[in-house]
BAVO-441835 format. One record per residue: z, x, y of N, C-alpha, C, O in turn. Coordinates in steps of 0.02 Angstrom, whole numbers, padded with zeros to 5 digits, always signed. Layout:
residues N
ZXYZXYZXYZXY...
//
This chain:
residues 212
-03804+08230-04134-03842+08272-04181-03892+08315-04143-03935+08291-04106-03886+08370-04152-03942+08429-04138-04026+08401-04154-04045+08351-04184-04055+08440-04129-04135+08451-04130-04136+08468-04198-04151+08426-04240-04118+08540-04216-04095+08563-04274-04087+08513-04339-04126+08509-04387-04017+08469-04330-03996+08446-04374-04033+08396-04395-04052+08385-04452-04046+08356-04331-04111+08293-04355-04167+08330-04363-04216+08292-04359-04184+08392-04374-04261+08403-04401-04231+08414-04500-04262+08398-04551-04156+08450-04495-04143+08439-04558-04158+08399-04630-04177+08408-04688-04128+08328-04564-04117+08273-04597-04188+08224-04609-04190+08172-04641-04261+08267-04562-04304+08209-04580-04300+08171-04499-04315+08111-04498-04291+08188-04465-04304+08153-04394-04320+08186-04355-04291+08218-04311-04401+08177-04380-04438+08244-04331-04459+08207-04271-04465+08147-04282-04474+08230-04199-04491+08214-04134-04559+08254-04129-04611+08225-04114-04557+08316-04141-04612+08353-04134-04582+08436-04175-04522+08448-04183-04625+08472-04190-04592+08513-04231-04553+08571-04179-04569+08576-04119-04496+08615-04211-04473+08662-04155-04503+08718-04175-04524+08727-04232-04509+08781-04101-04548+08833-04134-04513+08889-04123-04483+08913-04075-04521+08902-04169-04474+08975-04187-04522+09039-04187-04515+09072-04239-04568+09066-04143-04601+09134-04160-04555+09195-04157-04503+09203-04126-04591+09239-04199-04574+09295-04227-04592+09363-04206-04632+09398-04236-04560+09379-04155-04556+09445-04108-04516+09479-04102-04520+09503-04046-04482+09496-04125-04404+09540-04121-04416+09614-04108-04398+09650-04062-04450+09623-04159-04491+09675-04143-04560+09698-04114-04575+09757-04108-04599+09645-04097-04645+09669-04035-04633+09685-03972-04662+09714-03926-04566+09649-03985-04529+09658-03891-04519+09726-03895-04491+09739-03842-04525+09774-03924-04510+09842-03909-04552+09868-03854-04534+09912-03815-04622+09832-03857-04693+09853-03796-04679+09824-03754-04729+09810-03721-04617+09798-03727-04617+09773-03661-04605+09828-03619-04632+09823-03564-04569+09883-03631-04535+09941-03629-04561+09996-03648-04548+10049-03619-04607+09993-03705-04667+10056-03725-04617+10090-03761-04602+10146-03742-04591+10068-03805-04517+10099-03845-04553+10108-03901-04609+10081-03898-04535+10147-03969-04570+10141-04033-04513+10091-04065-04458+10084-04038-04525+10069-04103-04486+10004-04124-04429+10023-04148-04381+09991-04126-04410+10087-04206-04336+10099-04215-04291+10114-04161-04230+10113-04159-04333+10128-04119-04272+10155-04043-04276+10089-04017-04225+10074-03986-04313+10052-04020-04291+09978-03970-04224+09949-04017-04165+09936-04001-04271+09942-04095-04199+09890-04137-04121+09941-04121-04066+09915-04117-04131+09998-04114-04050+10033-04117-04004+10026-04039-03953+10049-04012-04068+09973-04023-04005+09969-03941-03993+09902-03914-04031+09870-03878-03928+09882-03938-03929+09814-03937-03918+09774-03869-03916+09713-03863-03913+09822-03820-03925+09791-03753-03973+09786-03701-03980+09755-03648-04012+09835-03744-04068+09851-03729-04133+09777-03723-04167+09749-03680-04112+09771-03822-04145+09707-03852-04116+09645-03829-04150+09594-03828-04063+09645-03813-04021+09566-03775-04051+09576-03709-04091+09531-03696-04046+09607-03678-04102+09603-03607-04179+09573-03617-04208+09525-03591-04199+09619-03664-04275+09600-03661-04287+09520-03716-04333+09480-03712-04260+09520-03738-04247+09455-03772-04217+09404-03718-04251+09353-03711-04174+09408-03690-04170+09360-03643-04240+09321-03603-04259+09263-03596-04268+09395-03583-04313+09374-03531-04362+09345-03555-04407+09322-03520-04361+09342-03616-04443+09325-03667-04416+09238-03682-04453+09189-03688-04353+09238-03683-04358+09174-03728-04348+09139-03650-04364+09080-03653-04328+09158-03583-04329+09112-03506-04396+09105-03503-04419+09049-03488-04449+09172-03520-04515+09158-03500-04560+09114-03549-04598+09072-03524-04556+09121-03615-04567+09089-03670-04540+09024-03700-04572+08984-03736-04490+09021-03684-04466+08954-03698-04441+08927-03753-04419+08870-03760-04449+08985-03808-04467+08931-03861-04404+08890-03906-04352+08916-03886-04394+08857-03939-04328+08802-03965-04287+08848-03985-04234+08860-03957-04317+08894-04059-04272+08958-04067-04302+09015-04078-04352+09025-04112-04259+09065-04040-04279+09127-04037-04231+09170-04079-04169+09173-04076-04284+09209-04129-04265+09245-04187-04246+09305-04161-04295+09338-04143-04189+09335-04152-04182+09406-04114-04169+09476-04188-04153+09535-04184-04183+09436-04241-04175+09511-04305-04229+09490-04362-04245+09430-04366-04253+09534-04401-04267+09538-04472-04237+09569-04512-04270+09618-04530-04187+09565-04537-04148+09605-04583-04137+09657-04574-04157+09706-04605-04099+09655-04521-04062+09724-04485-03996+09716-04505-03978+09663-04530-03937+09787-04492-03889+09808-04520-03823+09740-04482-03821+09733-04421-03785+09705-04518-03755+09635-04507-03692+09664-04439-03653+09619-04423-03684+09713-04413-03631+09705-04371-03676+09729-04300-03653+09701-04250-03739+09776-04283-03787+09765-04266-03818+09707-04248-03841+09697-04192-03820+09672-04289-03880+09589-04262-03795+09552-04243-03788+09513-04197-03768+09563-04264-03689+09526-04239-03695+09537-04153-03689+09491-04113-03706+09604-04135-03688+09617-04068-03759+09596-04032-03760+09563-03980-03810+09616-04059-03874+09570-04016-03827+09501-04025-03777+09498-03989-03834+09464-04056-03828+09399-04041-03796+09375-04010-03819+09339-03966-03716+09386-04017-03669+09384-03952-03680+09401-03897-03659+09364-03853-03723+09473-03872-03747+09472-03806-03812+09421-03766-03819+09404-03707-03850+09410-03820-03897+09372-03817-03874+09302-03778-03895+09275-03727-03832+09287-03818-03794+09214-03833-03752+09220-03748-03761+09174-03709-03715+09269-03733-03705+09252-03681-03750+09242-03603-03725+09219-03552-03842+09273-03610-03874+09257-03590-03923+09196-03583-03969+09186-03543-03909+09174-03615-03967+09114-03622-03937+09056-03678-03898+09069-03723-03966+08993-03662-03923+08940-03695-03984+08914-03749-03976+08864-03784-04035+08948-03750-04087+08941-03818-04060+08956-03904-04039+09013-03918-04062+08919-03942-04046+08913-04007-04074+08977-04018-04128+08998-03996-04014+09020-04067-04029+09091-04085-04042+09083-04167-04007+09042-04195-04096+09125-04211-04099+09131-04247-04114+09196-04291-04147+09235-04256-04101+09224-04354-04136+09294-04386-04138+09277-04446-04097+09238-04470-04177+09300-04472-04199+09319-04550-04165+09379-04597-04171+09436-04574-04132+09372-04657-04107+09417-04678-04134+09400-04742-04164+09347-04751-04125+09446-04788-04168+09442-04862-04134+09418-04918-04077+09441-04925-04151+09383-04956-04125+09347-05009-04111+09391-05068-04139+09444-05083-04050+09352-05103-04047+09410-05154-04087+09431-05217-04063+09461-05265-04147+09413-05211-04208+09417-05270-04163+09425-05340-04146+09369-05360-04145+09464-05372-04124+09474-05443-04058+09485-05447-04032+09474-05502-04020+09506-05400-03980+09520-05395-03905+09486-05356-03895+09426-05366-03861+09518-05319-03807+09496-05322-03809+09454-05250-03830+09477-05196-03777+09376-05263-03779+09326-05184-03727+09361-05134-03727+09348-05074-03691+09398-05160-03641+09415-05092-03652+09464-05041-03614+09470-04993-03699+09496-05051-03712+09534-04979-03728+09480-04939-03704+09478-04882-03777+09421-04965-03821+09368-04915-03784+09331-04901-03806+09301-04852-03723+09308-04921-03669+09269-04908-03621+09296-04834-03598+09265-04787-03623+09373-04853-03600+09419-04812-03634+09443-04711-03606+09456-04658-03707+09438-04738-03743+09436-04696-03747+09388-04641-03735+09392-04580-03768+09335-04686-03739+09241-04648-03718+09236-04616-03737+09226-04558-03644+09243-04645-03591+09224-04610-03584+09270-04559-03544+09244-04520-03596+09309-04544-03596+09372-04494-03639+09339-04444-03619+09328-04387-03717+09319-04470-03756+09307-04427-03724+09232-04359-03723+09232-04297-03701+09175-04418-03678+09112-04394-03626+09120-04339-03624+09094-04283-03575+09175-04376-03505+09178-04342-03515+09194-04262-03480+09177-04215-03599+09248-04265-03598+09275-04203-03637+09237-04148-03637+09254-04089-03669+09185-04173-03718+09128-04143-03764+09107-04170-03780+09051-04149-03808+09134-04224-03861+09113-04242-03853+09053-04273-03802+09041-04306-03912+09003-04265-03903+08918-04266-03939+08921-04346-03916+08897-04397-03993+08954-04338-04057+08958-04383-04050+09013-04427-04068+09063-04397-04029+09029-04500-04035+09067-04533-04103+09070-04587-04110+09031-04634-04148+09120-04571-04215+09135-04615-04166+09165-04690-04128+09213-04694-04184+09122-04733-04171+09203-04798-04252+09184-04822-04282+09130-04825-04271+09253-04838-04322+09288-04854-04338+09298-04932-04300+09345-04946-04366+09284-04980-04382+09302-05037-04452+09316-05047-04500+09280-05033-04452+09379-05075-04542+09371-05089-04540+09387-05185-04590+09393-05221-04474+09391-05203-04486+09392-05275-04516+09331-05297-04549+09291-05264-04492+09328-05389-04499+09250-05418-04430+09207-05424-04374+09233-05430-04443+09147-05423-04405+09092-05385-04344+09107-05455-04353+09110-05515-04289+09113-05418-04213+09118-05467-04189+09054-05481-04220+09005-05461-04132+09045-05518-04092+09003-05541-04092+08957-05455-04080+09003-05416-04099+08901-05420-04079+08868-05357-04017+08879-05356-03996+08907-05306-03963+08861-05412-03910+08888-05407-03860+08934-05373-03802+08929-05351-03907+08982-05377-03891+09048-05359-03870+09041-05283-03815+09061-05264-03922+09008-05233-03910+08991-05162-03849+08949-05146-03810+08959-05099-03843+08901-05192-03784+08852-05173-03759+08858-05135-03758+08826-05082-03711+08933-05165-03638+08953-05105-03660+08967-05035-03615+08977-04995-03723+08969-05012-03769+09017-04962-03777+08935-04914-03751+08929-04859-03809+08890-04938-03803+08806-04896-03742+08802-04903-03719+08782-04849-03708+08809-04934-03621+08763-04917-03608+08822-04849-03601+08795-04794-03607+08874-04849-03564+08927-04797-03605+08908-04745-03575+08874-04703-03656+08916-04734-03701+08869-04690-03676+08818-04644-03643+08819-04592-03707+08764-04687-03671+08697-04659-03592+08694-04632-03575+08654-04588-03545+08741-04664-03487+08716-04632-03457+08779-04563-03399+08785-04545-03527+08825-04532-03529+08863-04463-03588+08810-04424-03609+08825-04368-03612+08749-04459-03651+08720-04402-03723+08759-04407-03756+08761-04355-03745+08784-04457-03816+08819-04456-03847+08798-04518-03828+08789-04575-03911+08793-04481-03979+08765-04532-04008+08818-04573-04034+08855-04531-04018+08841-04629-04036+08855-04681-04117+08865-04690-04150+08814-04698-04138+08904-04689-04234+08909-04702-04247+08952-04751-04244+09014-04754-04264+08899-04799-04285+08960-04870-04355+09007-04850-04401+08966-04844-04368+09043-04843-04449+09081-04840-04460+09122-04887-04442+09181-04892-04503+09078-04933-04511+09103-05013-04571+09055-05033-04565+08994-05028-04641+09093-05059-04684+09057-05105-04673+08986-05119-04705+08935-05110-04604+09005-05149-04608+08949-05215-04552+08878-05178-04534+08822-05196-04539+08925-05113-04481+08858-05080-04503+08784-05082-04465+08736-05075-04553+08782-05090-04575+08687-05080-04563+08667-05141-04554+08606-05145-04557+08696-05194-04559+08693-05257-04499+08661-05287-04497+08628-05339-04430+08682-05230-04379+08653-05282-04360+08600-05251-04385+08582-05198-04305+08564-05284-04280+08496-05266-04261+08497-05203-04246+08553-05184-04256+08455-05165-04229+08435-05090-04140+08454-05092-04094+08424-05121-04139+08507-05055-04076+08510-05033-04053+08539-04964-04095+08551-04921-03993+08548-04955-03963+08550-04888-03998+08629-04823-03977+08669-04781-04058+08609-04856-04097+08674-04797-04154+08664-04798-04182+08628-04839-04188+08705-04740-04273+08684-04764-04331+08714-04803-04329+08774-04790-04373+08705-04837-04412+08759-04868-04471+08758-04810-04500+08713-04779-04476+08842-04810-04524+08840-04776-04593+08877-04803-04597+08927-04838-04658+08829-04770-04721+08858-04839-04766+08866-04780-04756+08854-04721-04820+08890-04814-04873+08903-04771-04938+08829-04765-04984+08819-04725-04912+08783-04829-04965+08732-04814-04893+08677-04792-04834+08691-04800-04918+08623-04766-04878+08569-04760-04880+08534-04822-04933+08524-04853-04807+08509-04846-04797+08456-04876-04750+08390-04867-04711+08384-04819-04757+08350-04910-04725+08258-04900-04665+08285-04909-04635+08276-04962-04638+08325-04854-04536+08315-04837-04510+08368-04799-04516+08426-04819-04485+08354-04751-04458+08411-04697-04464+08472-04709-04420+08505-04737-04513+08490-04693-04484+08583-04706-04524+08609-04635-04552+08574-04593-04515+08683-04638-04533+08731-04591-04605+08780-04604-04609+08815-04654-04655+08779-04556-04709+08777-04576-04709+08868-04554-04683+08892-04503-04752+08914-04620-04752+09001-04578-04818+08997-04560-04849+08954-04590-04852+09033-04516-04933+09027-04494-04930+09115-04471-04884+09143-04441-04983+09140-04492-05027+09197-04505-04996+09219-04437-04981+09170-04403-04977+09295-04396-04954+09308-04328-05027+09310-04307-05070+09347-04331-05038+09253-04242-05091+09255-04211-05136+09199-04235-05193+09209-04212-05134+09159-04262-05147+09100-04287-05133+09036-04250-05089+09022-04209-05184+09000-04278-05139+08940-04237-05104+08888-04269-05093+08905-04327-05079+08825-04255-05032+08807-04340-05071+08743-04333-05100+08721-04283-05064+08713-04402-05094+08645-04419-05029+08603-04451-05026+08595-04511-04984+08581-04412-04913+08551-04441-04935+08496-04469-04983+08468-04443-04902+08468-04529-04917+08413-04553-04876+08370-04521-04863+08394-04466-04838+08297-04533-04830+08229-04515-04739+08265-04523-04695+08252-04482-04730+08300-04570-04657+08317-04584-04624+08388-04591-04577+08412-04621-04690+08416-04532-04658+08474-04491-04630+08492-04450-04653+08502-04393-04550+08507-04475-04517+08511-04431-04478+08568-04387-04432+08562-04347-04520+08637-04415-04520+08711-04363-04573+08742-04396-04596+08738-04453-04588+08776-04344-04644+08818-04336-04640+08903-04335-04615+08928-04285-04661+08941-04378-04624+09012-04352-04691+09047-04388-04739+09016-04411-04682+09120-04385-04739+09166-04398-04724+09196-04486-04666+09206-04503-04764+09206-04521-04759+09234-04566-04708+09292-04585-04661+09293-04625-04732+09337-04545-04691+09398-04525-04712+09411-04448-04751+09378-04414-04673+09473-04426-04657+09499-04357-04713+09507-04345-04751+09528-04388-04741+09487-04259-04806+09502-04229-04809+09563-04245-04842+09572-04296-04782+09620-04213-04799+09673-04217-04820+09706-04254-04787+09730-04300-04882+09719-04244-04919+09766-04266-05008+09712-04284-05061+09719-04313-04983+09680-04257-05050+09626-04268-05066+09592-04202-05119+09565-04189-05008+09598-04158-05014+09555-04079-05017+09599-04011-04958+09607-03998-05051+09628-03968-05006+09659-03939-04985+09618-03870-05017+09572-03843-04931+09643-03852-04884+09620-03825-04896+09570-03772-04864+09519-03758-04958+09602-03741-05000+09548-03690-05018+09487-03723-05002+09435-03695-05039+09486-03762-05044+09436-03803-05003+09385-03827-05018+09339-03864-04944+09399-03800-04899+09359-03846-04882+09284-03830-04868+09240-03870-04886+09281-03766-04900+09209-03741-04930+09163-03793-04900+09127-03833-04990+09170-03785-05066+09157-03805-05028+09144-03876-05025+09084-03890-04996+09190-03926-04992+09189-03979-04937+09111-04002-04955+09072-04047-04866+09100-03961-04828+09057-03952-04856+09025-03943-04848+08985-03989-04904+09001-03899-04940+08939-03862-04978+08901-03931-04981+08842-03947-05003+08958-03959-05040+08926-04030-05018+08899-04078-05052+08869-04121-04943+08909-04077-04905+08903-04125-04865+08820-04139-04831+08797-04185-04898+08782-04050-04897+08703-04010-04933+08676-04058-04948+08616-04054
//
């Protein structure tokens, strides 16, 4: 069983940390950020070198970027470095599950261990996700709701992740530049949203380190 999977399941060791730079890495390079995200070898280079120098369990290389795009970061990524790959793509708030179904599986197929979906609407039918944990679980990838209201629903096959800790596995978000206060059954650690524009780049150490 994975790090991953036993943090799934409730067998936490210490929490894993997932910070959120995808796009700050553009200042490693002094790039403006749409010209860094549109070059995906560009970003598999500089992503490499961040997560050898950084370390961290998983490294998020997208935020809801275009799915054949974060396909090719990841695969190049993936053939650089043996660190758990992860990205965030957006949930389907009101609307229809199959783009996010679509996305997923794109993301999983190409390496990512750790799938973020993103909601900042109000909390839908749970239902609605179902098909989104089953496609999941059967590419070998962990599931992270990031939504308000995620602690809120019943325990199922992914983690909710909130900004306070609560009594059952989930994934803790902390302010970019913050430091985190994990509870007893925190079991990843990641940033609210993307440093950038709140960290700069020198900083970013410092910012991961806080995140311990």
């Amino acid at each position: 069983m994975s790090a991953l999977e036993a943090a799934l399941a409730g067998r936490i060791d210490r929490p894993l940390l997932a910070p959120q730079f995808a796009a700050l890495a553009a200042e490693v390079e002094e790039l403006d950020v749409d010209t860094f995200l549109a070059d995906p070898g560009r970003r598999a280079r500089i992503y490499a070198d961040l997560a050898r120098s950084l370390r961290p369990d998983v490294l998020i290389v997208d935020d809801g970027g275009e799915s054949s795009l974060v396909a090719d970061v990841l695969r190049r990524v993936r053939a650089m470095v043996d660190t758990e790959l992860g990205v965030v793509i957006p949930g389907p708030g009101a609307g229809s599950i199959q783009p996010v179904l679509a996305a997923a599986r794109s993301a999983a197929e190409a390496g990512a261990r750790v799938i973020f979906v993103r909601e900042d609407g109000e909390m839908p039918d749970p239902r609605t996700l179902t098909p989104l944990w089953g496609s999941l679980k059967f590419f070998r990838a962990v599931g992270v709701l990031k939504a308000p209201w995620a602690g809120e629903l019943p325990k199922g096959p992914f983690l909710p992740c909130v900004t306070t800790p609560i009594d059952a596995p989930h994934a803790l978000a902390v302010l970019p530049g913050e430091a985190a206060r994990p509870g007893a059954s925190t079991a990843l650690i990641t940033h609210t949203e993307d440093l950038a524009g709140h960290v700069p780049i020198r900083d970013l150490p410092a910012a991961v380190t806080r995140l311990a």
